[in-house]
C-alpha positions in Angstrom: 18.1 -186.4 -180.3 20.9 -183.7 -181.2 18.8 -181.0 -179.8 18.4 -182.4 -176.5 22.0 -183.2 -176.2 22.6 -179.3 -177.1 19.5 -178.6 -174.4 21.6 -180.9 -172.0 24.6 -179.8 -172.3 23.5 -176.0 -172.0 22.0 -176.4 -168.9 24.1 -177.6 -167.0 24.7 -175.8 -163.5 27.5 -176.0 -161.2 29.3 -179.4 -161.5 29.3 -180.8 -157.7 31.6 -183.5 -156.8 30.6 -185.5 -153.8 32.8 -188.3 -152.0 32.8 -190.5 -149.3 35.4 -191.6 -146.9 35.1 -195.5 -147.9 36.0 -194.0 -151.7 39.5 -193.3 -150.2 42.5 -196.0 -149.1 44.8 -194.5 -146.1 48.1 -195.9 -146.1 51.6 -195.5 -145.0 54.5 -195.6 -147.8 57.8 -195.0 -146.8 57.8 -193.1 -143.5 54.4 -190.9 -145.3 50.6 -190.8 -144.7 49.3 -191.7 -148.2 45.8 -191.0 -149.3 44.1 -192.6 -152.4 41.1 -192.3 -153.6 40.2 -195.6 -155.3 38.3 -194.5 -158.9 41.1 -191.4 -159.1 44.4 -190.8 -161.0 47.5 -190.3 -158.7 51.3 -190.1 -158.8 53.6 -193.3 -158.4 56.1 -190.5 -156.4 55.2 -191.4 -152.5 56.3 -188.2 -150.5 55.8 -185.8 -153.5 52.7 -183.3 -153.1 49.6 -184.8 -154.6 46.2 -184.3 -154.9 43.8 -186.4 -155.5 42.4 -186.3 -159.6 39.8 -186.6 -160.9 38.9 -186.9 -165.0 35.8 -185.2 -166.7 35.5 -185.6 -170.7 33.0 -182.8 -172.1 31.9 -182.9 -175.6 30.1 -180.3 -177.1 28.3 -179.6 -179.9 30.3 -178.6 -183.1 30.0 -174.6 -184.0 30.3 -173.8 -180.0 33.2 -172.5 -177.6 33.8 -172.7 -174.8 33.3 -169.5 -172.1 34.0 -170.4 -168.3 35.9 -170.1 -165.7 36.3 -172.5 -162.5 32.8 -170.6 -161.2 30.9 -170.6 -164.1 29.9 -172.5 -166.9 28.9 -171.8 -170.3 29.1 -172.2 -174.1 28.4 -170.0 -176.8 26.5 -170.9 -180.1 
């Protein structure tokens, strides 16, 4: 089981985040367009530049670091 977490978690490509437009609440909040997207983190500040979050946990396997940057993924053992 551990080595096909450690195969799992070294393959994996490009993390692709898809959404769609019924994930998203449009309102108006004091004189501003608000946009929300329902499963995402945002602040309580209406008027205040936001953008939408979202949260991704990563665990990896002890004895590994991490090496990435926003383009490419990759640990090294």
């Amino acid at each position: 089981m551990l080595l096909f977490m450690l195969y799992a978690v070294l393959n994996v490509g490009p993390y692709n985040l898809s959404f769609n437009l019924s994930q998203f609440n449009f309102t108006i909040e004091n004189g501003y367009d608000r946009i929300r997207g329902i499963d995402m983190l945002s602040t309580a500040d209406t008027g205040a530049p936001e953008l939408p979050v979202k949260s991704l946990n990563f665990i990896h396997p002890n004895g590994t670091s991490w090496k990435g940057s926003e383009n490419d993924c990759r640990w090294d053992i």
